[in-house]
Biopython code that builds the backbone (N, CA, C, O; Angstrom):
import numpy as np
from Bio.PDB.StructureBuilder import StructureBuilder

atoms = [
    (1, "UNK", "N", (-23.732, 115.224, -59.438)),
    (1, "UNK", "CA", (-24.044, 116.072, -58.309)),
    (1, "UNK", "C", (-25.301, 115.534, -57.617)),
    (1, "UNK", "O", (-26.143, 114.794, -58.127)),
    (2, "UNK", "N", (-25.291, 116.000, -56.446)),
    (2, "UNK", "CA", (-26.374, 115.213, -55.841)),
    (2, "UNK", "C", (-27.259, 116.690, -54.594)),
    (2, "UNK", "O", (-26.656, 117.739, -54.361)),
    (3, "UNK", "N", (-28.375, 116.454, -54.125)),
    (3, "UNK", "CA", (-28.832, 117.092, -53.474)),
    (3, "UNK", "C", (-29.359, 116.553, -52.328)),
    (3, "UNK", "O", (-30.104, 115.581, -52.450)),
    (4, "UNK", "N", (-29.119, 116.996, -51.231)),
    (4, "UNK", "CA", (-29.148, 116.937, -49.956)),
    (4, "UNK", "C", (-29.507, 117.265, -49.243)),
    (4, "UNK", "O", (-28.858, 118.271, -48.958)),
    (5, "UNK", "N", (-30.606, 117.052, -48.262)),
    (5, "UNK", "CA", (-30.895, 118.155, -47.771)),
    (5, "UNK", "C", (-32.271, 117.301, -46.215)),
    (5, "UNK", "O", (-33.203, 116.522, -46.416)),
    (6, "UNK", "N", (-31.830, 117.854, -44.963)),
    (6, "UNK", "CA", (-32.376, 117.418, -44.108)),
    (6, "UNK", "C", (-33.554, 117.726, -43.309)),
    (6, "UNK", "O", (-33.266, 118.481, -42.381)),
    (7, "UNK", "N", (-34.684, 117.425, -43.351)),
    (7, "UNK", "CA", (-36.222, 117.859, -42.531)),
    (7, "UNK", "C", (-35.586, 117.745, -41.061)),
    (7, "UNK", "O", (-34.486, 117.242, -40.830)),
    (8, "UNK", "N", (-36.440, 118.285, -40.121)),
    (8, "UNK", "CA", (-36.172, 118.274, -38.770)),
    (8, "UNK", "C", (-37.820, 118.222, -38.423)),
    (8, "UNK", "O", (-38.644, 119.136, -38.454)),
    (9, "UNK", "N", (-37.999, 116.664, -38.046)),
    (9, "UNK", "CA", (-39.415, 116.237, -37.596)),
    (9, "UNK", "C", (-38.998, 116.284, -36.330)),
    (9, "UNK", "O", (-37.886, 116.420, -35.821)),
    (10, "UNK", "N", (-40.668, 116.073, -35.674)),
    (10, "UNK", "CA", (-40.788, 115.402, -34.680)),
    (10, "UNK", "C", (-39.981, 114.310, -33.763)),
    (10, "UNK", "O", (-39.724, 114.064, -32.585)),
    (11, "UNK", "N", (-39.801, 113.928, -34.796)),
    (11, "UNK", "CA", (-39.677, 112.119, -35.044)),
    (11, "UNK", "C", (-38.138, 111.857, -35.340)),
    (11, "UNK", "O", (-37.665, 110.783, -35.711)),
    (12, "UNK", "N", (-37.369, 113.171, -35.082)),
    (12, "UNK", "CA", (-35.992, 113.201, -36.305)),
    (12, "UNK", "C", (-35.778, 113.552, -37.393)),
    (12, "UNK", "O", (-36.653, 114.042, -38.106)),
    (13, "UNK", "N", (-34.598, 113.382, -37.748)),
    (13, "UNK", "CA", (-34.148, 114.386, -39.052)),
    (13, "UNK", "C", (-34.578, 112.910, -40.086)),
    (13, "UNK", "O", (-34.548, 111.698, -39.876)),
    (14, "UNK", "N", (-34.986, 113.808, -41.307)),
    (14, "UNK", "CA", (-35.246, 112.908, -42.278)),
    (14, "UNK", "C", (-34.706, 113.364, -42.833)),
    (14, "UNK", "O", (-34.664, 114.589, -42.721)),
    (15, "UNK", "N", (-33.928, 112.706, -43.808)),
    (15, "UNK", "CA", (-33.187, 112.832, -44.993)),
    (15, "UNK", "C", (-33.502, 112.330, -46.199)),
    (15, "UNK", "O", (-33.722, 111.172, -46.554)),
    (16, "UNK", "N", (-33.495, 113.498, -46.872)),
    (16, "UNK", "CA", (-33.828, 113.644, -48.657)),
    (16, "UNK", "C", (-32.761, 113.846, -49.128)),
    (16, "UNK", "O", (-31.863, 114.583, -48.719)),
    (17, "UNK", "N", (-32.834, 112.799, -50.563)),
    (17, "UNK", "CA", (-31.809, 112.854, -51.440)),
    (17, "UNK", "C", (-31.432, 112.391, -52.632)),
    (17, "UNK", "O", (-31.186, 111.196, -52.796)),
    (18, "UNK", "N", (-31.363, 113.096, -53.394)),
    (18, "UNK", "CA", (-31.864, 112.982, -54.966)),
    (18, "UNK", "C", (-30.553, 112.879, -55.817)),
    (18, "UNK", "O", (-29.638, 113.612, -55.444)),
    (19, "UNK", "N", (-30.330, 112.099, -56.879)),
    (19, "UNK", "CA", (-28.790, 112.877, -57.901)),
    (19, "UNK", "C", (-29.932, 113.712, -58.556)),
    (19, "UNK", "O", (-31.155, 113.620, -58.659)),
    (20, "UNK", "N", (-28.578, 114.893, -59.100)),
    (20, "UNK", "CA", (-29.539, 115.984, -59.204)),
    (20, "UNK", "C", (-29.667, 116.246, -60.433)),
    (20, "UNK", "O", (-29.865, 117.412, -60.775)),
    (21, "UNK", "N", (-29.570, 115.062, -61.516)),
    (21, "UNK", "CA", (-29.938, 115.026, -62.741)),
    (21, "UNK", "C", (-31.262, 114.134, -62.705)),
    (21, "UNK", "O", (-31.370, 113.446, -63.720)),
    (22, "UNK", "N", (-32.354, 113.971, -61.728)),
    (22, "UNK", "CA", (-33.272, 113.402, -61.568)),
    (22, "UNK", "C", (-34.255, 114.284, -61.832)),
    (22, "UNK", "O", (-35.211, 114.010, -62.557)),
    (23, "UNK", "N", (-33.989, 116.014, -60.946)),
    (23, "UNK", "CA", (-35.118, 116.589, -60.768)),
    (23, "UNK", "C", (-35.677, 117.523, -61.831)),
    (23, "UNK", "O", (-35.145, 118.398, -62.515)),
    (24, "UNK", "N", (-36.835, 117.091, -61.757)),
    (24, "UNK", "CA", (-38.086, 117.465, -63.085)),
    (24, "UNK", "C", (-38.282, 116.869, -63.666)),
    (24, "UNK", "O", (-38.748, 117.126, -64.776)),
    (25, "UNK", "N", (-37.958, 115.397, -63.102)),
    (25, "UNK", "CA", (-38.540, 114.135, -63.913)),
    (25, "UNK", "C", (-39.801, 113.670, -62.802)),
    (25, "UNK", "O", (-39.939, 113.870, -61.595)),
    (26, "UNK", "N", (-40.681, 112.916, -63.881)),
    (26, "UNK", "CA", (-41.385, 111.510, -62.693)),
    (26, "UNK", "C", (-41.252, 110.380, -63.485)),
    (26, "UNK", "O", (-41.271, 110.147, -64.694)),
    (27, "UNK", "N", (-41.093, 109.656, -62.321)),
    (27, "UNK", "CA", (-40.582, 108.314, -63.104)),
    (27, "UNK", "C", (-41.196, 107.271, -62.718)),
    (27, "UNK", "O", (-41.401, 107.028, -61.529)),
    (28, "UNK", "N", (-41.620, 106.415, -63.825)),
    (28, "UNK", "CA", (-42.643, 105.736, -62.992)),
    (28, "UNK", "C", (-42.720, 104.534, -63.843)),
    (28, "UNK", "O", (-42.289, 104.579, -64.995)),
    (29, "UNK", "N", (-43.364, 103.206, -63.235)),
    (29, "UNK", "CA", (-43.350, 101.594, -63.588)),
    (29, "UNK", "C", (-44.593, 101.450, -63.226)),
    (29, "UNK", "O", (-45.141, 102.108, -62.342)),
    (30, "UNK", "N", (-45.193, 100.423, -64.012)),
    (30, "UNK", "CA", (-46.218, 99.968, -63.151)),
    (30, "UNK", "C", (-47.102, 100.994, -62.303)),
    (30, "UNK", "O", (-47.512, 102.116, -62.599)),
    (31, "UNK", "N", (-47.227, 100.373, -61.367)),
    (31, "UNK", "CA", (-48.102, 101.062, -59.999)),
    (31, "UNK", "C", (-46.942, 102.336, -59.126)),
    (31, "UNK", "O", (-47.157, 103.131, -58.211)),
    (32, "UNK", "N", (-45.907, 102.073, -59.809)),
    (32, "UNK", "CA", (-44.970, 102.961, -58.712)),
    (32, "UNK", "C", (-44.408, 104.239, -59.305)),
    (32, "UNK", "O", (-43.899, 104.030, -60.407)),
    (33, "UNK", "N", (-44.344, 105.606, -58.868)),
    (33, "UNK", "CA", (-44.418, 106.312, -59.374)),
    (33, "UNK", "C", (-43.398, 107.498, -58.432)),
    (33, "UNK", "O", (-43.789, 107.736, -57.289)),
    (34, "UNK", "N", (-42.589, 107.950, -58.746)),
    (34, "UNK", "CA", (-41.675, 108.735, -57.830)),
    (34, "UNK", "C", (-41.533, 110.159, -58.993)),
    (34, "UNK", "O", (-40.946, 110.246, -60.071)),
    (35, "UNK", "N", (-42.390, 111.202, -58.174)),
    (35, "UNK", "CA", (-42.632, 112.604, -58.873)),
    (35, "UNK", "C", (-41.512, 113.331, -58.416)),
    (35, "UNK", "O", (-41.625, 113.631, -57.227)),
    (36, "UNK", "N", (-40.024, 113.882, -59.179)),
    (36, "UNK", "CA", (-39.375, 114.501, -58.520)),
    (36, "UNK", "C", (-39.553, 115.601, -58.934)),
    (36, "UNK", "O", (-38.705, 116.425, -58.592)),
    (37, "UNK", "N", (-40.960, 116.195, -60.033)),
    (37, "UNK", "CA", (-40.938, 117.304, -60.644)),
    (37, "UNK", "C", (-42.075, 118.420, -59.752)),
    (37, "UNK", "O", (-41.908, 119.629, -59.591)),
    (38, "UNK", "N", (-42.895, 117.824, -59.406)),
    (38, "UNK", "CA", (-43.673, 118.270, -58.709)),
    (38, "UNK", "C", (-43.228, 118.449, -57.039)),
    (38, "UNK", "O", (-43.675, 119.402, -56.401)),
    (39, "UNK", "N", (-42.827, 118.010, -56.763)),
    (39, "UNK", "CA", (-42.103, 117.619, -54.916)),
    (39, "UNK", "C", (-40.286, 117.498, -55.620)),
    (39, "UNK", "O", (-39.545, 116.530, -55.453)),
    (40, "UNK", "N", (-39.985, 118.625, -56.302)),
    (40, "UNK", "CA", (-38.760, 118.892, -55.876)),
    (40, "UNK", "C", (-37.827, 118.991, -54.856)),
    (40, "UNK", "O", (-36.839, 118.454, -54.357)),
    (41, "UNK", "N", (-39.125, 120.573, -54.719)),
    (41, "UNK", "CA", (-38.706, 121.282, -52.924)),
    (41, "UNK", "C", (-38.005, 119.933, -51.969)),
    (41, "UNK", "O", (-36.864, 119.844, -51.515)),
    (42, "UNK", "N", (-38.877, 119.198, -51.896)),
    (42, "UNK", "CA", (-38.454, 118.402, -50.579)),
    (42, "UNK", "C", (-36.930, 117.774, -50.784)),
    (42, "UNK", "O", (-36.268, 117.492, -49.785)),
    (43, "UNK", "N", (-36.451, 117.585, -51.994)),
    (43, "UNK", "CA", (-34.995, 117.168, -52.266)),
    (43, "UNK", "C", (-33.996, 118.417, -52.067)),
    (43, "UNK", "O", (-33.113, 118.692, -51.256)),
    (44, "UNK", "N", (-34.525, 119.003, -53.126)),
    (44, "UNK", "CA", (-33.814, 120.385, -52.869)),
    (44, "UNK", "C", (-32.829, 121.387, -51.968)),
    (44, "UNK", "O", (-32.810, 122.614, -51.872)),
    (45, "UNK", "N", (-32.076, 120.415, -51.393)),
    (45, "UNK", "CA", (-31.024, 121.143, -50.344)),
    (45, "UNK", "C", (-29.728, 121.725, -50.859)),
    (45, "UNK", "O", (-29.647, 122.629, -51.691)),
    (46, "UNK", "N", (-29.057, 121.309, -50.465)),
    (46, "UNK", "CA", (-27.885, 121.755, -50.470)),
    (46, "UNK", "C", (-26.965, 120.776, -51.962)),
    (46, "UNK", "O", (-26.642, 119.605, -51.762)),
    (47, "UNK", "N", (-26.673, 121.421, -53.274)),
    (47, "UNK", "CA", (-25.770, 120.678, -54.176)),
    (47, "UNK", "C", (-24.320, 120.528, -53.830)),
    (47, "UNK", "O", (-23.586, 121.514, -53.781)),
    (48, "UNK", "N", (-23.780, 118.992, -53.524)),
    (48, "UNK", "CA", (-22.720, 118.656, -53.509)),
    (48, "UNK", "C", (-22.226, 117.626, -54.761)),
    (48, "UNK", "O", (-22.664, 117.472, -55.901)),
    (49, "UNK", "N", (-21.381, 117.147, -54.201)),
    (49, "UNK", "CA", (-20.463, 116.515, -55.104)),
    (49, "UNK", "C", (-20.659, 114.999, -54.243)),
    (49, "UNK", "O", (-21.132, 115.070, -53.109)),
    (50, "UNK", "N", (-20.300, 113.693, -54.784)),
    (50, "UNK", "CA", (-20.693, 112.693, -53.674)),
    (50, "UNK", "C", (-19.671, 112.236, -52.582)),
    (50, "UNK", "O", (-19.864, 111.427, -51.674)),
    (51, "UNK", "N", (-18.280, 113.101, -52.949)),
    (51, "UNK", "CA", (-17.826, 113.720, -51.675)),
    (51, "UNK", "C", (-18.430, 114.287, -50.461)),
    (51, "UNK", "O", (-18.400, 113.960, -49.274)),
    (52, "UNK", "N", (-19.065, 115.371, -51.212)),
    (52, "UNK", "CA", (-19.066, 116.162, -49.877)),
    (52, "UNK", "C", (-20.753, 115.989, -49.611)),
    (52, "UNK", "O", (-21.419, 116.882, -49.087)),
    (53, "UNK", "N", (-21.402, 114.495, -50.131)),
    (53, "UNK", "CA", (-22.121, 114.246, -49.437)),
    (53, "UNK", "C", (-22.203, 112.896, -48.975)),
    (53, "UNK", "O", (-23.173, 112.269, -48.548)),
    (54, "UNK", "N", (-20.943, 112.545, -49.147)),
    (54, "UNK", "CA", (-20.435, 111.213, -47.772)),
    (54, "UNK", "C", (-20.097, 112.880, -46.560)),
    (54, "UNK", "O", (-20.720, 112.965, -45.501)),
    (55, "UNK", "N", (-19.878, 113.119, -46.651)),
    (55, "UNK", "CA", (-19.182, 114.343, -45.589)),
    (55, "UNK", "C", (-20.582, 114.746, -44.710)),
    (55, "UNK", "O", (-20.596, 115.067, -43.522)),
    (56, "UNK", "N", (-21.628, 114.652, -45.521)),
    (56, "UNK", "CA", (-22.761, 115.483, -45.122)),
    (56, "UNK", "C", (-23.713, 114.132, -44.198)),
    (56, "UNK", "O", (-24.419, 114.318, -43.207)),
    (57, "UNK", "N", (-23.526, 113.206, -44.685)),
    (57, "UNK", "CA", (-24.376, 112.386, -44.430)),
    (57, "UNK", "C", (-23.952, 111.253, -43.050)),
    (57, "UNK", "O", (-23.104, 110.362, -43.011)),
    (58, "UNK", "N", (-25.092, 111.807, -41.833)),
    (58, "UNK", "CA", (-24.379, 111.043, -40.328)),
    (58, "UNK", "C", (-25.333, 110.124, -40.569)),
    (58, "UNK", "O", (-26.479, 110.319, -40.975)),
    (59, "UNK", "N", (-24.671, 108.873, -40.231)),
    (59, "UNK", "CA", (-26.263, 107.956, -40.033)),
    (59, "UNK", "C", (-26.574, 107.980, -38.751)),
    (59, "UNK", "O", (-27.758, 107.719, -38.537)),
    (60, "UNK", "N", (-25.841, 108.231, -37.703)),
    (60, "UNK", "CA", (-26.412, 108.759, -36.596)),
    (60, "UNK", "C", (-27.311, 109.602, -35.806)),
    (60, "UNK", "O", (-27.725, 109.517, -34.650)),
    (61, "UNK", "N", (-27.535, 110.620, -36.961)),
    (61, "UNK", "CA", (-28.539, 111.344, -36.583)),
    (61, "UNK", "C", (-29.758, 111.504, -37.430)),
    (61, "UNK", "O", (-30.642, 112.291, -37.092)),
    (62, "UNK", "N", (-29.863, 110.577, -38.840)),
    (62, "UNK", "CA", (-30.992, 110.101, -39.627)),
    (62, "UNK", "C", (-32.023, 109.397, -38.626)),
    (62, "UNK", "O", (-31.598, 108.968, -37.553)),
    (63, "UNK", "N", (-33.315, 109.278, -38.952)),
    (63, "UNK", "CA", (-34.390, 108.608, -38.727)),
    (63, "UNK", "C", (-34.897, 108.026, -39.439)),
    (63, "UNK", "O", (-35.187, 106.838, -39.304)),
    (64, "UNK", "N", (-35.258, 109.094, -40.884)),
    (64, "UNK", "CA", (-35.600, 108.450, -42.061)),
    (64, "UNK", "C", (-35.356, 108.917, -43.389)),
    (64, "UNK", "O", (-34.992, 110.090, -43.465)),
    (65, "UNK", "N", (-35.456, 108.364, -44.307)),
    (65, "UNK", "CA", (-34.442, 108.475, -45.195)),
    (65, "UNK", "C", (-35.327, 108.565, -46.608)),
    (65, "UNK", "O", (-36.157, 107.657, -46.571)),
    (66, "UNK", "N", (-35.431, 109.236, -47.682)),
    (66, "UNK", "CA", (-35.972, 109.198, -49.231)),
    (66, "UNK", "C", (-34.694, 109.417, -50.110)),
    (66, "UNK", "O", (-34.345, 110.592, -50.217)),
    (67, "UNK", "N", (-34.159, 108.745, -50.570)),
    (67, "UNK", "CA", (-33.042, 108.163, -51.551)),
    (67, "UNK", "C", (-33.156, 107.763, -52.988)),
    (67, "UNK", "O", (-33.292, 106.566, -53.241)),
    (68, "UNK", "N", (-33.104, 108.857, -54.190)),
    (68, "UNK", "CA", (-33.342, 108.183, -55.345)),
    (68, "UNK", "C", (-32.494, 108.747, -55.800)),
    (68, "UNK", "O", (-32.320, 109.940, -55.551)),
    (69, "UNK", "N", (-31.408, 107.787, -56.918)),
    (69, "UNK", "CA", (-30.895, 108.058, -58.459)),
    (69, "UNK", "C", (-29.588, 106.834, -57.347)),
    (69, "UNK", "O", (-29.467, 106.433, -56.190)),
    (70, "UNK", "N", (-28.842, 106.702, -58.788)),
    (70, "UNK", "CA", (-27.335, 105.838, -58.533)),
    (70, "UNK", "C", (-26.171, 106.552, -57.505)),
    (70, "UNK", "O", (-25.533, 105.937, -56.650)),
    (71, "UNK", "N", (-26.068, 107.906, -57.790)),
    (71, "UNK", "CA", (-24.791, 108.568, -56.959)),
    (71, "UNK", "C", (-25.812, 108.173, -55.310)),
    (71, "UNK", "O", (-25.420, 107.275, -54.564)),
    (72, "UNK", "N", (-27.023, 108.961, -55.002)),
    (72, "UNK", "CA", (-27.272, 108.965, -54.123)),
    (72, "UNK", "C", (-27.585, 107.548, -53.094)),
    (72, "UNK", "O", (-27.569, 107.529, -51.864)),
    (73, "UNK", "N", (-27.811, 106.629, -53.850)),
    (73, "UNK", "CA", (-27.610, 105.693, -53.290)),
    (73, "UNK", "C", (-26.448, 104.914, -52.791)),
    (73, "UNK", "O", (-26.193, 104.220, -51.807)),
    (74, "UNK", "N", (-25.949, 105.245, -53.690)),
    (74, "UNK", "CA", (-24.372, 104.608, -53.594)),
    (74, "UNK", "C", (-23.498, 105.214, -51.913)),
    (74, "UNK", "O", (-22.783, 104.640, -51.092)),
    (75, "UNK", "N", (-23.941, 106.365, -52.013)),
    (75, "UNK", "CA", (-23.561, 107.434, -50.666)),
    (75, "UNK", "C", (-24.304, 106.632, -49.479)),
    (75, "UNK", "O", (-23.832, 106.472, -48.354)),
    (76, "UNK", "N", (-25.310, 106.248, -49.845)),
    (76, "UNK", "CA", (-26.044, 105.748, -48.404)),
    (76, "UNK", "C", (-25.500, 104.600, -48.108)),
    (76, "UNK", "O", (-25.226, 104.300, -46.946)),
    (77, "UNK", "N", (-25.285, 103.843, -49.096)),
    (77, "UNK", "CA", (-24.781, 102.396, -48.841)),
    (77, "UNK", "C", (-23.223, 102.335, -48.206)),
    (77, "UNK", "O", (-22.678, 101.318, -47.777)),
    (78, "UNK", "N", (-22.650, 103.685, -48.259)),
    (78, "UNK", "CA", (-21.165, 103.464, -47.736)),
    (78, "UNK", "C", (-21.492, 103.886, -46.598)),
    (78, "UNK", "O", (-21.110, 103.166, -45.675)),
    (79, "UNK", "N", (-22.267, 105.118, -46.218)),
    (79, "UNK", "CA", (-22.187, 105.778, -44.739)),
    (79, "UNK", "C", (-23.441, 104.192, -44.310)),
    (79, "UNK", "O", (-24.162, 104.727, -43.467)),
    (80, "UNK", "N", (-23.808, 103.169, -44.413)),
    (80, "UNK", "CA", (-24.719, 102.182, -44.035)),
    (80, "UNK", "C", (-26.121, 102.996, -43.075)),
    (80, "UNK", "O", (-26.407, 102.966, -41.878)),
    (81, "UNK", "N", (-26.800, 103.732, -44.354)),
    (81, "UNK", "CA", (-27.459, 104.517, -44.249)),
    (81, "UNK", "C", (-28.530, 103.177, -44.154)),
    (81, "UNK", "O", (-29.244, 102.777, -43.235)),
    (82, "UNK", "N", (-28.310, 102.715, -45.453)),
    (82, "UNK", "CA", (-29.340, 101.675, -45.899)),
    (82, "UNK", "C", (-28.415, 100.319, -46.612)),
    (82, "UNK", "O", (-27.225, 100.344, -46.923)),
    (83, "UNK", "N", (-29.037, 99.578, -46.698)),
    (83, "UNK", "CA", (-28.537, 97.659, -47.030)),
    (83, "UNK", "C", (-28.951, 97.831, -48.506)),
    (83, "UNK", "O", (-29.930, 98.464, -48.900)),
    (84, "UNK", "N", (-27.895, 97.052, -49.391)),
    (84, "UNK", "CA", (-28.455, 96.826, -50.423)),
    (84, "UNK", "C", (-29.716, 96.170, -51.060)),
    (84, "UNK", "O", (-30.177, 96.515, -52.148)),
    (85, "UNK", "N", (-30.287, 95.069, -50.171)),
    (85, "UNK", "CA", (-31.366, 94.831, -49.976)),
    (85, "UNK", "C", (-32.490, 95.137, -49.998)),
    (85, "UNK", "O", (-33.501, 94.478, -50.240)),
    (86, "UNK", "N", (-32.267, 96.678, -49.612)),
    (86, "UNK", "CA", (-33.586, 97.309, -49.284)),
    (86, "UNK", "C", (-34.215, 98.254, -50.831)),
    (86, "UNK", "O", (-35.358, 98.624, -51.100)),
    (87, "UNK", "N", (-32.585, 98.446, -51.802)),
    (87, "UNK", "CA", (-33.041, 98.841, -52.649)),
    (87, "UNK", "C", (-33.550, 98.448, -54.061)),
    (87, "UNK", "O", (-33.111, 97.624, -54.863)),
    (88, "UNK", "N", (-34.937, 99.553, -54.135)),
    (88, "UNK", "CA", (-35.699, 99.131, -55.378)),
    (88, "UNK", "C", (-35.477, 99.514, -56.531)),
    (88, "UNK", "O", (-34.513, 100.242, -56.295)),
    (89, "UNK", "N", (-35.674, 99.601, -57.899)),
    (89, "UNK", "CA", (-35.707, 100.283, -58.973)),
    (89, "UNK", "C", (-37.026, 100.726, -59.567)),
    (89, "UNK", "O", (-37.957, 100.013, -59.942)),
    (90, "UNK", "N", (-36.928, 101.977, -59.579)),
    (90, "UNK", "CA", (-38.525, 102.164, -60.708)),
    (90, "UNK", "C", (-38.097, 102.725, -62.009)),
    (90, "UNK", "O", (-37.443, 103.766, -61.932)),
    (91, "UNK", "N", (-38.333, 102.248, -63.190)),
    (91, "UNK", "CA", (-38.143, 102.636, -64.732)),
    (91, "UNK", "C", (-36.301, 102.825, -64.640)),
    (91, "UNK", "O", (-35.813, 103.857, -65.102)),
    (92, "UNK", "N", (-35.250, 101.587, -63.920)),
    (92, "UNK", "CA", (-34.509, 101.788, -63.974)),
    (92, "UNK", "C", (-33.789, 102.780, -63.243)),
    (92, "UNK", "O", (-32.704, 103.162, -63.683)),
    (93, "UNK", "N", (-34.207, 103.202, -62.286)),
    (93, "UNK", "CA", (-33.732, 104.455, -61.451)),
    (93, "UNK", "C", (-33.811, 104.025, -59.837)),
    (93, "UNK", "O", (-34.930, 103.878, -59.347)),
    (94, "UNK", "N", (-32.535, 103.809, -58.948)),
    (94, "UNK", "CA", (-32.509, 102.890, -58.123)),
    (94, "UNK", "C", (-33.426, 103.944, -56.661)),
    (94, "UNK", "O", (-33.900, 105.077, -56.749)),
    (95, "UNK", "N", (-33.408, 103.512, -56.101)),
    (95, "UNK", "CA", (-34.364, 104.293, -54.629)),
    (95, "UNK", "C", (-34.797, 103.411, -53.677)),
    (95, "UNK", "O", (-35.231, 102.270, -53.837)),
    (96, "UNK", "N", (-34.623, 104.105, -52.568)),
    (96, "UNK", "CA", (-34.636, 103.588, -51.850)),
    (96, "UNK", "C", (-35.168, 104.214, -50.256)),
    (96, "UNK", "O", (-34.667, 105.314, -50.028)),
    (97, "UNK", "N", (-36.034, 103.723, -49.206)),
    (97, "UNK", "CA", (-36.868, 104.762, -48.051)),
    (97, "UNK", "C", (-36.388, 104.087, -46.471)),
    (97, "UNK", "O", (-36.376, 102.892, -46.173)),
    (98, "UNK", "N", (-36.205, 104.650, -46.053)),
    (98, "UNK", "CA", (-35.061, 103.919, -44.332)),
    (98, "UNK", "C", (-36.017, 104.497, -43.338)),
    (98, "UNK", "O", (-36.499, 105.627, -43.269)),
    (99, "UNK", "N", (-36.161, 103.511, -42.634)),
    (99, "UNK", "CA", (-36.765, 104.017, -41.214)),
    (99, "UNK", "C", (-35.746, 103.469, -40.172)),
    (99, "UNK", "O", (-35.071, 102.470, -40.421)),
    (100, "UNK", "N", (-35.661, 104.111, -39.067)),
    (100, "UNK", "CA", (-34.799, 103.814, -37.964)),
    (100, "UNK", "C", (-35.672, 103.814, -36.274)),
    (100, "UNK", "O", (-35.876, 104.888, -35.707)),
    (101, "UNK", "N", (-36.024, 102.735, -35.767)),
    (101, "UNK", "CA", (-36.924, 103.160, -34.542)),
    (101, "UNK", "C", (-35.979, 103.066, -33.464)),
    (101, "UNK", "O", (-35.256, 102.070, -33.419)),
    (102, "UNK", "N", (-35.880, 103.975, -32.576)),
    (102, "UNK", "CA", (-35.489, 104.008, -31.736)),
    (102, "UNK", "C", (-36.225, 103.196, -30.337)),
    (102, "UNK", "O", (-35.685, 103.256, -29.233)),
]
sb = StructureBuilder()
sb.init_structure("model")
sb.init_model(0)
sb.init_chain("A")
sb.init_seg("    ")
for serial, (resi, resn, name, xyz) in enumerate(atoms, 1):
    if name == "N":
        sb.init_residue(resn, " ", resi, " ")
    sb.init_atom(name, np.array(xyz, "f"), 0.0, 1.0, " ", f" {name:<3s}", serial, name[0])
structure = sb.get_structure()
């Protein structure tokens, strides 16, 4: 299951998105450190299935993007949210951050 869930900036919708066996962890390597226990909230949208969050997810109307665990990435990479390229791993846990300038 994954969680979904969209900010409405300034700047555009940002999109958060977590698998949702991530949250209340922090996970962290080195210098890099991704708290999903503390900054839940901000993932915290809507629980789907990774159905119905290819369904959920326009890349058309993203700006920017916070992407961590395997399901959720995997979703971005089909709707070409984000390039495989772009993604990192911390302590084994893939993620990945999209900006789009108009």
């Amino acid at each position: 299951m994954i969680y979904v869930k969209l900010h409405n900036t300034d700047n555009g919708n940002m999109l958060a998105m977590c698998d949702s066996s991530l949250i209340g962890k922090v996970i962290s390597e080195g210098d890099v450190e991704i708290n999903l226990k503390d900054y839940s909230d901000f993932y915290k949208g809507q629980l789907v299935s990774e159905e119905g969050a290819l369904g959920l997810v326009k890349r058309e109307e993203i700006m920017s993007a916070n992407i961590v665990g395997k399901e959720s990435i995997a979703v971005c990479l089909k709707k070409g949210v984000i390039e495989r390229k772009n993604v990192r791993e911390v302590g084994k846990v893939p993620y990945a951050n999209a900006f789009r300038i108009k």
